[in-house]
N, C-alpha and C positions, 0 to 999 in steps of 0.2 A: 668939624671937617677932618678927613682922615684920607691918605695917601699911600698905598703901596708902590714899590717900584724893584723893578731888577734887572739892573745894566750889565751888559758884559763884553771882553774886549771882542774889535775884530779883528784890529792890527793894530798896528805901533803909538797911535796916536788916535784912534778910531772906537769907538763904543756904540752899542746898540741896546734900546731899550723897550721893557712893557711896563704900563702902569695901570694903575686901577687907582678913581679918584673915589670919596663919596663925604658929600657933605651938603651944606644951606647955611646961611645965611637967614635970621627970623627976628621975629620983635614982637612974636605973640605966642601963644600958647600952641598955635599948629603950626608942626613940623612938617616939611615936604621933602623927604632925604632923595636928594638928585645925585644921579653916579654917570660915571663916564670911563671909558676905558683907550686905550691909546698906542701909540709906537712912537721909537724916537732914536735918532742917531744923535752921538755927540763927540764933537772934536776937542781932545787935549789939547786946546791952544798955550803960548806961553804967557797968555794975561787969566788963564783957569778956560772952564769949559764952556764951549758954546756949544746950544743944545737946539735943533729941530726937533716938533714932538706935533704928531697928527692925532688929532682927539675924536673920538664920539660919544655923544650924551647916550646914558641909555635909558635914559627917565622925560626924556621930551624927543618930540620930534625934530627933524633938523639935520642936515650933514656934518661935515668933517669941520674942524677948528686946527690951524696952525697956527700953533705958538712957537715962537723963537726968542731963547734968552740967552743972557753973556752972562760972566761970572760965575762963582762959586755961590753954592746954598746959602744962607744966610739964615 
């Protein structure tokens, strides 16, 4: 699994992002690399970032995916 990303501010407390995902999950000898690519704002809160992030698969069919998460990277 592998992950690109690059956020950048838009005001005081405000960031904006693009990501490119690509990876799988397997238990056998064939590999199916699934990728997805994305946008996403996030607020500097005072407990770390809270992150909106709108995904699209670009390896299956299917629409958008919104993920929302609290906290810092881990």
């Amino acid at each position: 699994m592998g992950s690109v990303e690059y956020d950048f501010p838009v005001s005081n407390n405000w960031r904006a992002a693009m990501f490119y995902d690509g990876g799988n999950a397997f238990s056998s000898e064939e590999f199916d690399w699934k990728q997805s690519v994305g946008i996403g704002v996030r607020w500097m809160s005072p407990i770390g970032p809270i992150r909106a992030d709108l995904a699209h698969a670009l390896s299956d069919e299917g629409g958008f995916r919104l993920h929302i998460t609290m906290g810092p990277d881990l």
